[in-house]
C-alpha positions in Angstrom: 90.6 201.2 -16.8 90.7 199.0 -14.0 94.5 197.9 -14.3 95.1 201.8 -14.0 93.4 202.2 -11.1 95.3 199.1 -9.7 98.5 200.8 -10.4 97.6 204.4 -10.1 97.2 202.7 -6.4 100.2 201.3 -6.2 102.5 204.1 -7.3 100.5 205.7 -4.3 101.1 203.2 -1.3 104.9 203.3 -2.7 105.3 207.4 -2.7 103.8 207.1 0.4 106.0 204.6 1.9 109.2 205.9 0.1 110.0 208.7 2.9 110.0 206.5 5.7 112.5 204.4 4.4 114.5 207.2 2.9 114.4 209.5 6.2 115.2 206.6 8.9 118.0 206.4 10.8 120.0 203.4 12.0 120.8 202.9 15.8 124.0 204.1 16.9 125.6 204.7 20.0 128.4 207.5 21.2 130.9 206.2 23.9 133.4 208.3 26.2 135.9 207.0 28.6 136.8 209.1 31.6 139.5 207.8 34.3 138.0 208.9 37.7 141.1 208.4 39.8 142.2 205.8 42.2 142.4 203.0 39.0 138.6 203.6 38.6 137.5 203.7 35.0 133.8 204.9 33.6 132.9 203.9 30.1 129.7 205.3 28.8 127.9 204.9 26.1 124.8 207.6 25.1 122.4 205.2 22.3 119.9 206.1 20.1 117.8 203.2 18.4 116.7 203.0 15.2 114.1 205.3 14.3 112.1 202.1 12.3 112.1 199.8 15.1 114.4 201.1 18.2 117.7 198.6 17.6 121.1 199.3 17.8 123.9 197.6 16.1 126.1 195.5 18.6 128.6 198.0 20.1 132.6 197.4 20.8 134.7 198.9 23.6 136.7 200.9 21.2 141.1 200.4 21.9 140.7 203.2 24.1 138.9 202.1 26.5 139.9 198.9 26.2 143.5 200.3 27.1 142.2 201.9 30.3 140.0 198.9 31.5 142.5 195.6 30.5 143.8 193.9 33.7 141.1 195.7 35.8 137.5 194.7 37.0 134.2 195.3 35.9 132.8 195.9 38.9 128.9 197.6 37.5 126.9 198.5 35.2 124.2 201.5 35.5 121.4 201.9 32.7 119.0 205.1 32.5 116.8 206.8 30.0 118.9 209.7 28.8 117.6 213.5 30.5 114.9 215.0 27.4 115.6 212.1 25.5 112.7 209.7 23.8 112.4 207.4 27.0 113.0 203.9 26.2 110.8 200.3 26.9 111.8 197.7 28.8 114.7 196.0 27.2 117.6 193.8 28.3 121.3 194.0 28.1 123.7 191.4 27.5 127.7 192.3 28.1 130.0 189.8 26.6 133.7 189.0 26.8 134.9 185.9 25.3 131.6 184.9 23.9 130.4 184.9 27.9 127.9 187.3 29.3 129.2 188.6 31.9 126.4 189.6 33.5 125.2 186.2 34.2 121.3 187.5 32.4 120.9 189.7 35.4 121.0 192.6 32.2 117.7 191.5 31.7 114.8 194.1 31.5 117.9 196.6 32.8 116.8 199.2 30.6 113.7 201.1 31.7 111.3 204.2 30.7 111.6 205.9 33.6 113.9 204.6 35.9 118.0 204.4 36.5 118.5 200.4 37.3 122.0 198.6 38.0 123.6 195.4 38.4 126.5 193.5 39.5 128.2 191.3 37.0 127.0 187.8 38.0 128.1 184.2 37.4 125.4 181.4 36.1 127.8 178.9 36.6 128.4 179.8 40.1 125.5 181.4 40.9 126.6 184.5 42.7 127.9 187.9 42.1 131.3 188.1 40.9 134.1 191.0 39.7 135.4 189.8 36.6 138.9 191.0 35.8 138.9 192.5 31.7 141.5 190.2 29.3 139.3 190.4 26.3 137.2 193.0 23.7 133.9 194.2 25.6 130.7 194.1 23.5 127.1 194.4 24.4 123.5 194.0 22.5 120.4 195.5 23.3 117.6 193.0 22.9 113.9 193.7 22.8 113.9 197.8 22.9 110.7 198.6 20.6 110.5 202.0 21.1 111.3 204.0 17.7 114.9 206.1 18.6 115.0 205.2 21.9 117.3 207.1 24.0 119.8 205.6 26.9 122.9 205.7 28.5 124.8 202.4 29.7 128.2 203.3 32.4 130.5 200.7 32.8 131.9 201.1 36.0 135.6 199.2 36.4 137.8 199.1 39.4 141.3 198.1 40.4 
C-alpha cells in the first residue's frame, strides 16, 4: 500500500509538471533593418525571453543587414522595454565582432524595466569612446535577464 502511495505521488508531481515543460517557449528575437537616409542604418531587434527562465539564444545580424552596415560605423546602441510588453529586469548586453565586445562592458545593466538607456561603443583597451567601422558578422547575448518572456527592443544605430 505504501509503495502505491509513493507512486500514486509521483505520477502526480510529474502530470503536474508535464505542461510547463510542454507549453514553454524558447527566447527568440525578430530583427528589421531600415536605411534612414544620409548612409545611416537602424537595425532592430524586438526579443522575447524564454518563458522558463527569460533567455534568449545568441542572435546574428542576418546578410541583410550585414550588407547595409559593412564598411560603415556603429555609432549606438539604444535598449528599451518594448510598449505593453512583459517589462524586463536589469540585464546586460554584450555586442561582439570578431570575438571583441564592442561595447567595451559599457552594455552592462543596459536593459531596464522601465527605462530606454543607451551607449556609445567603447574601447577597454583604450579606455574611451570609440566608432568602430563594421568588417565582421555582428552578434549579441543577453546575460542575466530573469524575468519569464521578457520583452525588449535593441536599435543598432550605424553611420557613414
Amino acid at each position: 500500500m505504501r509503495k502505491l502511495l509513493v507512486l500514486l505521488r509521483m505520477l502526480i508531481v510529474l502530470v503536474m509538471a508535464t505542461p510547463s515543460l510542454v507549453w514553454a517557449t524558447a527566447g527568440a528575437c525578430t530583427q528589421h533593418t531600415d536605411v534612414l537616409g544620409n548612409g545611416s542604418v537602424k537595425v532592430g531587434f524586438v526579443c522575447t525571453g524564454s518563458s522558463l527562465d527569460g533567455s534568449i539564444p545568441t542572435q546574428t545580424f542576418d546578410s541583410t543587414a550585414m550588407k547595409e552596415v559593412k564598411g560603415i560605423y556603429l555609432y549606438q546602441v539604444v535598449v528599451k522595454p518594448l510598449a505593453g510588453g512583459t517589462a524586463p529586469d536589469a540585464a546586460t548586453l554584450v555586442v561582439n565582432m570578431e570575438g571583441q565586445d564592442v561595447l567595451g562592458g559599457k552594455g552592462a545593466n543596459i536593459i531596464h524595466a522601465t527605462a530606454t538607456q543607451d551607449t556609445l561603443p567603447y574601447s577597454t583597451f583604450m579606455s574611451s569612446y570609440r566608432y568602430p567601422i563594421i568588417t565582421d558578422t555582428i552578434t549579441f547575448a543577453v546575460t542575466g535577464q530573469d524575468t519569464h518572456s521578457a520583452q525588449y527592443v535593441i536599435d543598432y544605430i550605424f553611420v557613414r
